[in-house]
MISE-60796 format. One line per field, with one value per residue (C-alpha): residue in one letter; chain; x, y, z. Coordinates in steps of 0.02 Angstrom, whole numbers. Layout:
type	[A_...]
mol	[A_...]
xx	[X_...]
yy	[Y_...]
zz	[Z_...]
***
This chain:
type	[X_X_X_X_X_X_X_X_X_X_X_X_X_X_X_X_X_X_X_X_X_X_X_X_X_X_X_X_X_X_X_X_X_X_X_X_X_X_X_X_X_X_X_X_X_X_X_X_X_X_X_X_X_X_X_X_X_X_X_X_X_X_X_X_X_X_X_X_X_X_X_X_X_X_X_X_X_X_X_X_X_X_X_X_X_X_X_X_X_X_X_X_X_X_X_X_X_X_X_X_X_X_X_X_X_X_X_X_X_X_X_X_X_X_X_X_X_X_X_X_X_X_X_X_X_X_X_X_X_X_X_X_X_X_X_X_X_X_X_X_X_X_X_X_X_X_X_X_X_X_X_X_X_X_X_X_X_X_X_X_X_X_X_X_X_X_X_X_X_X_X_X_X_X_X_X_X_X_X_X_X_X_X_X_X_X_X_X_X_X_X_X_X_X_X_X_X_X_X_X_X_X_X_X_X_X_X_X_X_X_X_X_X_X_X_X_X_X_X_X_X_X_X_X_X_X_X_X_X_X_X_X_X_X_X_X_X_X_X_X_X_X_X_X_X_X_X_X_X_X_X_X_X_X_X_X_X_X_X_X_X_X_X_X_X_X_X_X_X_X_X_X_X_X_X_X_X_X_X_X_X_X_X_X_X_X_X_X_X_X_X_X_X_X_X_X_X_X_X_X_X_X_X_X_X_X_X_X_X_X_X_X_X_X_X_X_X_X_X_X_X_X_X_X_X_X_X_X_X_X_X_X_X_X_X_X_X_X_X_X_X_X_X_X_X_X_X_X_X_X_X_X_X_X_X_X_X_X_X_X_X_X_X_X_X_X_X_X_X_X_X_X_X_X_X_X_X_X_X_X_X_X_X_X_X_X_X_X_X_X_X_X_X_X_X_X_X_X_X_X_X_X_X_X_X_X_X_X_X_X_X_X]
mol	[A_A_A_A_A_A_A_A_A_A_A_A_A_A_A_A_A_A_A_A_A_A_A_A_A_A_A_A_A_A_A_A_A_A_A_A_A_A_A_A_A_A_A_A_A_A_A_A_A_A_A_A_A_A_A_A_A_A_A_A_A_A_A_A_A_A_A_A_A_A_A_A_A_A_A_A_A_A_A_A_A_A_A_A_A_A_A_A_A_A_A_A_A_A_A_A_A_A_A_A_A_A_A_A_A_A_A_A_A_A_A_A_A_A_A_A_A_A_A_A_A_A_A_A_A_A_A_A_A_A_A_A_A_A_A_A_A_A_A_A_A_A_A_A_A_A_A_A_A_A_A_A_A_A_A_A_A_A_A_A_A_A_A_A_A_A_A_A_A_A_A_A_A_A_A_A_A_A_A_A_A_A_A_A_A_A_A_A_A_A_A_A_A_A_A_A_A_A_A_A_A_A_A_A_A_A_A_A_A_A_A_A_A_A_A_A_A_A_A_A_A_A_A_A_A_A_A_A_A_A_A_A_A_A_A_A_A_A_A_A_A_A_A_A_A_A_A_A_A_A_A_A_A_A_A_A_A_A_A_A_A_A_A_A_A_A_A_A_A_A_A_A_A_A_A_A_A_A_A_A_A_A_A_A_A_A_A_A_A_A_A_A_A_A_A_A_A_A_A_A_A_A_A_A_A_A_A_A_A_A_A_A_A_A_A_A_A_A_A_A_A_A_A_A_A_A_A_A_A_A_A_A_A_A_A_A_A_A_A_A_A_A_A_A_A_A_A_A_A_A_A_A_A_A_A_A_A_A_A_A_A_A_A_A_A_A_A_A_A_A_A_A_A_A_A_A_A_A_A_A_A_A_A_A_A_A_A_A_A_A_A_A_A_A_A_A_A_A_A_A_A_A_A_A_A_A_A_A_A_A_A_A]
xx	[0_73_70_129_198_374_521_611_774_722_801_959_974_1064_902_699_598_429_363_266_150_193_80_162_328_327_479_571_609_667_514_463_405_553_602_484_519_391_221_192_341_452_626_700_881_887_855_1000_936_840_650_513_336_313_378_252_179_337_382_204_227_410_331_212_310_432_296_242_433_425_296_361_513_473_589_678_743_884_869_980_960_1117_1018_922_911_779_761_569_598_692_585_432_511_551_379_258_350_329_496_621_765_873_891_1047_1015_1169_1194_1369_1280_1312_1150_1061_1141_1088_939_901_953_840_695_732_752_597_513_588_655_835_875_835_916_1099_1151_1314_1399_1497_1508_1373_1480_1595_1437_1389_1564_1575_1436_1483_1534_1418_1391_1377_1248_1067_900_822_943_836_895_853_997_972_963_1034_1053_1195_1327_1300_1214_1388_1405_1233_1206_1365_1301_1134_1082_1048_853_849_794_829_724_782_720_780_738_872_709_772_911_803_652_773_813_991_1028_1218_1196_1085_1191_1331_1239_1144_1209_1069_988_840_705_594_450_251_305_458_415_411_568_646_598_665_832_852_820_958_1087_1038_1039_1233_1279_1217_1276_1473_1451_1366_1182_1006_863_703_575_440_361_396_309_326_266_256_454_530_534_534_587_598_691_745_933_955_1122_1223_1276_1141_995_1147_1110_936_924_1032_927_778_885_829_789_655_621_469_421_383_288_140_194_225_347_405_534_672_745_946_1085_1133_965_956_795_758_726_623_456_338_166_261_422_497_668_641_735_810_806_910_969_824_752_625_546_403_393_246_246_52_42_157_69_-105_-26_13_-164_-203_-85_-136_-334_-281_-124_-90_-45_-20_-96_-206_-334_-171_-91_-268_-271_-112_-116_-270_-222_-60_-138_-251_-84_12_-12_-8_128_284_256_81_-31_-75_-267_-219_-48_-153_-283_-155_-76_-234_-289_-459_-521_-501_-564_-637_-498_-633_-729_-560_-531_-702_-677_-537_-581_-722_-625_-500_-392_-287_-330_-308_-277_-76_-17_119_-12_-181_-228_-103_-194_-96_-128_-74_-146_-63_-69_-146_-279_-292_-309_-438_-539_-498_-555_-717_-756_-732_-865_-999_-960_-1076]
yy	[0_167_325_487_566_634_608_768_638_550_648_595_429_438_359_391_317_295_240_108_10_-163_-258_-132_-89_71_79_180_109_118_193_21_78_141_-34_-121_-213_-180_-133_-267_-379_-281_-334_-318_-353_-189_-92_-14_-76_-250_-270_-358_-349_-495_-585_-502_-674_-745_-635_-643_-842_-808_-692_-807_-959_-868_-816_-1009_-1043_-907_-979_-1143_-1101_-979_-876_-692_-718_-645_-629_-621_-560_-576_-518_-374_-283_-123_-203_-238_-433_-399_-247_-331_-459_-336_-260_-402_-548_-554_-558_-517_-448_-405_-402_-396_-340_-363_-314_-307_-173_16_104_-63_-17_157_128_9_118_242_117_58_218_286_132_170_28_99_26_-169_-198_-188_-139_-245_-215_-381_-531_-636_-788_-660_-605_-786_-828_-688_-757_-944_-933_-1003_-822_-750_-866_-847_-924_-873_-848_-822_-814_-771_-742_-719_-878_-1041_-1031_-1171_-1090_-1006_-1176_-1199_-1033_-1026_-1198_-1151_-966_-1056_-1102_-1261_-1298_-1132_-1115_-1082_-1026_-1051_-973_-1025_-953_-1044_-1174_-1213_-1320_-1394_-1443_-1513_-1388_-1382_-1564_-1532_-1355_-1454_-1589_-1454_-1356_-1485_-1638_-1725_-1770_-1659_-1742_-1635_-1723_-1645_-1651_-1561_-1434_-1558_-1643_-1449_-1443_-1627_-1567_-1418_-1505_-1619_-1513_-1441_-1609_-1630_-1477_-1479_-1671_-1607_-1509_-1653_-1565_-1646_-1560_-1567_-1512_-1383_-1298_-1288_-1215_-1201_-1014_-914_-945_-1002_-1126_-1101_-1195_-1195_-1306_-1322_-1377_-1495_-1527_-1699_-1850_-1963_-1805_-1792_-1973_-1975_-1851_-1936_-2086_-2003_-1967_-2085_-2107_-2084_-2160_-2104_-2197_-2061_-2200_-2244_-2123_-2252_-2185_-2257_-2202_-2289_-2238_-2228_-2176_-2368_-2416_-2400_-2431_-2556_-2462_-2577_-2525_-2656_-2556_-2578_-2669_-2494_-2409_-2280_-2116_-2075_-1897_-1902_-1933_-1814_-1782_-1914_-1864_-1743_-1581_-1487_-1511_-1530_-1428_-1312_-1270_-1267_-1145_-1031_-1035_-989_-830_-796_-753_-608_-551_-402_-472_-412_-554_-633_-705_-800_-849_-944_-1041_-1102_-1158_-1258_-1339_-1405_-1448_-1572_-1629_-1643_-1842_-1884_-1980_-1903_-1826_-1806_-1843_-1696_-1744_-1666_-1759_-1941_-1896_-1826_-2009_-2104_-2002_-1932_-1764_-1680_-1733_-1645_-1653_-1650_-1786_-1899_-1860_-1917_-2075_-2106_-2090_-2192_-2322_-2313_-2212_-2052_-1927_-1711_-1590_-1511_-1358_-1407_-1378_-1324_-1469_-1591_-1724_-1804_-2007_-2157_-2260_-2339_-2264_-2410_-2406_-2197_-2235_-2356_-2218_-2099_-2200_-2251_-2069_-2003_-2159_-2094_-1900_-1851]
zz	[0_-48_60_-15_138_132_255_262_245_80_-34_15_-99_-243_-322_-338_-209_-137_17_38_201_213_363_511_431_327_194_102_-57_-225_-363_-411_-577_-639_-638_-742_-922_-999_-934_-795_-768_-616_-606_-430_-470_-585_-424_-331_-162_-143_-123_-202_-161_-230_-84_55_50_98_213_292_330_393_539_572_567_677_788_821_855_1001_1067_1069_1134_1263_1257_1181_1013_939_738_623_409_323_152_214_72_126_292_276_330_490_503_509_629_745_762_740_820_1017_1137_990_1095_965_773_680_497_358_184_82_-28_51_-17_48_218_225_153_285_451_370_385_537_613_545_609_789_821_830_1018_964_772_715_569_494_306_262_166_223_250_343_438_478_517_650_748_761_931_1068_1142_975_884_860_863_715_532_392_253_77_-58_-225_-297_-218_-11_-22_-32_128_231_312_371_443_545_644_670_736_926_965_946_845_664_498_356_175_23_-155_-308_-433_-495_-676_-587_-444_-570_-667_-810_-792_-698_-664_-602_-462_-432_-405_-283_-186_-217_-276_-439_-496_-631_-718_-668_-647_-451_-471_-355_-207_-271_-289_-92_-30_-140_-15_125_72_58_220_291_225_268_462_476_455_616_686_686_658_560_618_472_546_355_191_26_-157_-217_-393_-419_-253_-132_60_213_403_501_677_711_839_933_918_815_836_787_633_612_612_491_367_397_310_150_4_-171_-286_-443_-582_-753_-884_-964_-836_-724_-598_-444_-293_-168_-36_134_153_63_29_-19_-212_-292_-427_-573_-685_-674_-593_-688_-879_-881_-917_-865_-710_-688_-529_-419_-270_-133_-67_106_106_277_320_233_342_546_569_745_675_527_647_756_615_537_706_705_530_582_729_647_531_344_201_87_220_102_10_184_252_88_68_270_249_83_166_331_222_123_282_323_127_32_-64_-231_-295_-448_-610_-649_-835_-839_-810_-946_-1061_-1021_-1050_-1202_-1113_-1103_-934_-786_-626_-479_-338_-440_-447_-251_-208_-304_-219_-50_-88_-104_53_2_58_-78_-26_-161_-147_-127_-256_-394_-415_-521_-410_-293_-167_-155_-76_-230_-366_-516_-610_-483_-517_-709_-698_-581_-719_-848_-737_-735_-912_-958_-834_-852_-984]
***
């Protein structure tokens, strides 16, 4: 939400800006049209400081996952953003997440920097955040000492986060936890394969459930990266949004949480055939990839995190926040919580109702139609966040075709 009122100190940036109301925080930043290609498509890495409106969703579910955390662990946080940008994330923190003692905000980018002690100080909140300018592995690096660590990192690069996972499990408190956004999809959905494997060790396959492959990647690299220092991960949320992915974990102390966590690595493998898929647990446990449905030759993704991606009494806890908080897409936050709290006891990887006619040669088919079907008949069947035509299943798919095909017949 704009609001035209001037700060006598505005005209101080080497660069047009406007202000703008995000949920409590109001910012400072730069004229977002002057950085538009074209007429609607806004390009935030043209812009001389960082920020993206876009992401108000995301940063919406970050204060209220972060919120649930608090309350969980009942006590003061301290906060750390080592890609600030304008400031609004840690901003917003700051004034709508309870006991938040202190806030440490870091850019590399200068006019980022000032840009971002002018929103904080306009926002008053002067006496709780610090302002740092470094390297964000530097930054990360700095706080790795017991005293210095803290118990919430969030952090959202442009592009891949695994570069900087090392950095930021050892700049973590025990129990406390980390939020990852990445925005580099053509490798995790499979794209550009050996840019993914590269990055987070794992094989991508561009599947119609790439999305929730893309997510299971991250969390394996995370998983790798925390088991070095011998540190568990403990999945709390996750979500797959316009053209990112997003998740929160807690990082637990000691080998054997390490250990655990590696234990729910695995495999999965899909037929691009029949669009059979199946999956295995452990790093040693390859999967047979003849297809049992055809005969046919399966491709592999992996290893992946083949444990939960969504915490149900987590993800309750923020739908509760979400109805008495202040948002800024509140309407879009409700939604996506109740889709995955229906998705949250489902299966990996999920179904495409047009993918399985497109397979069987029918026209399309209702998805609330095919879920009823299948429910009728004992099975687990939710729609997905992944995808708005995605249904996530426990059944075969032989036994999903053959409900496909029963319904094209009687559909008139």
């Amino acid at each position: 939400m704009k609001n035209q009122s001037k700060h006598p100190l505005e005209q101080v940036f080497p660069f047009s800006t406007e202000t703008l109301k995000e949920a409590s925080a109001i910012l400072l930043v730069p004229r977002l049209k002057t950085y538009f290609k074209g007429r609607r498509e806004y390009i935030p890495s043209r812009t001389p400081v960082f920020y993206n409106p876009l992401m108000t969703f995301n940063r919406d579910l970050a204060v209220l996952a972060i919120r649930v955390y608090q309350q969980r662990i009942q006590r003061s946080l301290d906060v750390c953003e080592p890609f600030t940008g304008c400031g609004v994330r840690g901003i917003r923190f700051s004034k709508e997440v309870q006991n938040v003692s202190h806030i440490v905000l870091n850019d590399l980018n200068p006019q980022a920097i000032n840009l971002t002690r002018f929103n904080v100080e306009r926002n008053g909140l002067s006496e709780k955040v610090t302002i740092e300018q470094m390297d964000a592995h530097a930054f990360m690096s700095s706080h790795a000492r017991p005293m210095k660590r803290f118990n919430v990192i969030d952090l959202d690069p442009f592009g891949s986060p695994s570069p900087f996972l090392d950095s930021a499990v050892r700049a973590i408190k025990k129990g406390g936890l980390l939020a990852l956004t990445a925005t580099d999809m053509a490798p995790l959905c499979g794209v550009k394969p050996s840019a993914c494997i590269r990055k987070y060790l794992g094989k991508p396959l561009r599947t119609e459930y790439c999305h929730e492959i893309a997510v299971r990647l991250l969390l394996n690299s995370l998983v790798l990266a925390a088991a070095k220092h011998s540190l568990g991960v403990n999945v709390f949320f996750s979500h797959s949004s316009d053209h990112y992915i997003r998740v929160y974990a807690q990082i637990l102390h000691g080998a054997r949480k390490a250990n655990d966590a590696i234990g729910r690595l695995g495999y999965l493998v899909h037929c691009f055939h029949c669009l059979n898929r199946r999956w295995t647990i452990g790093l040693s446990n390859f999967p047979n990839r003849t297809c049992a449905i055809c005969g046919g030759k399966m491709a592999v993704a992996g290893p992946l995190w083949m444990g939960n991606l969504f915490d149900s009494d987590f993800c309750s806890a923020m739908l509760e926040e979400a109805r008495s908080v202040e948002l800024g897409d509140r309407r879009r936050v409700l939604r996506l919580l109740n889709v995955i709290l229906m998705e949250v006891s489902g299966p990996p990887t999920y179904y495409v109702v047009d993918k399985i006619s497109k397979n069987l040669g029918l026209p399309g088919l209702s998805k609330a139609a095919l879920i009823e079907k299948l429910i009728e008949h004992g099975y687990h069947a939710t729609e997905t966040h992944f995808n708005l035509r995605g249904i996530r299943s426990d059944a075969p798919i032989d036994r999903l075709k053959r409900f496909a095909e029963d319904l094209s017949i009687h559909t008139p």
